[in-house]
Structures are given as C-alpha cells and as structure tokens.
N, C-alpha and C positions, 0 to 999 in steps of 0.2 A: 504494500500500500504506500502512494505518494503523495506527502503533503504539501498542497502547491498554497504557493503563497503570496501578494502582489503586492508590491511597493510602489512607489511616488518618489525619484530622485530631484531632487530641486538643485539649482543651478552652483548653488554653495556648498552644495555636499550631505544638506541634510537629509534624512527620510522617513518618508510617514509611509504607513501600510496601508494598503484601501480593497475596496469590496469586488472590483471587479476588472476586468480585463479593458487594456485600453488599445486604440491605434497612434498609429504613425502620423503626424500633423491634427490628430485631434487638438482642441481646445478644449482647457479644461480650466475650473477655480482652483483656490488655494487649497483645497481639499482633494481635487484629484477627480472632481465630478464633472462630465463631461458637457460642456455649454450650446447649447443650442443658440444658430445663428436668424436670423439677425438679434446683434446682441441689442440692448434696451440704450446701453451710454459707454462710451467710449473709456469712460470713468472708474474701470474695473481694473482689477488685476488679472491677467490672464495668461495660461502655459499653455503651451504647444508640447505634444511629447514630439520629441525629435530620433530617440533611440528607445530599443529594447530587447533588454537583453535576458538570456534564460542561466542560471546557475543552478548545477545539480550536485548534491550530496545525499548521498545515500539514507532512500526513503522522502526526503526534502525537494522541491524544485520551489523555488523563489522566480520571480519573473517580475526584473527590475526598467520600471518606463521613466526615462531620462526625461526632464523639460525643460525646456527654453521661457524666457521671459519676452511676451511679444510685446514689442514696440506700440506704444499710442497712436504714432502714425498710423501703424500695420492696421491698429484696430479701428481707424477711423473709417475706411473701407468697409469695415465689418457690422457697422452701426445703423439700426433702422433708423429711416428716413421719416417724417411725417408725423 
C-alpha cells in the first residue's frame, strides 16, 4: 500500500500540504486552491504551478507542485471586465 501525499512548494522554499492534485500553469490562492478565471480584481495574490515533481520512498509517494508568483501585470489580462 502507497501513501501519496500532495504538497504546495512556494517560491521561498516553504511548504504546505493540500487536498488534491494540481496542473501545470494552473492558478491557484495562497492555499493551493485552484482559481477560477475570470478573476473578480487584479488585487489578489496568485501562483501559477510551474513544476511537478513525484518522490518515492518506500510505501510513500509525495507529489511536490512548484509555484511561481504571477505578476499584477500578468493578472490584469486575467480580470473580469464590467
């Protein structure tokens, strides 16, 4: 039996664990929860996972998603209109 397990690596090094599996260029909050576009304000904090990676040790898989800090700019594109 393997216990898999998911992480949230933040750009500094820290990490938190979270509920459930992510992708590649999601958007996600400080928490790891994945953001639905169009966002409401530009005004938010928001990660990009950019990597992920799988480590195994016997019985264990951990599955570590790397994130980026998207730029204000980047997320002004990303901001409902109206």
């Amino acid at each position: 039996m393997t216990i898999e397990t998911r992480y949230i690596i933040y750009p500094d090094g820290e990490t938190q664990e979270i509920g459930r599996l992510l992708r590649i260029d999601e958007f996600v909050d400080l928490n790891g929860i994945p953001l639905e576009l169009p966002l409401r304000s530009e005004r938010v904090i928001v990660y990009r996972v950019v990597k992920i990676r799988h480590r195994e040790n016997r019985g264990e898989l951990d599955i570590l998603h790397y994130l980026e800090l998207v730029p204000a700019a980047e997320l002004r594109s990303c901001v409902r209109r109206g």
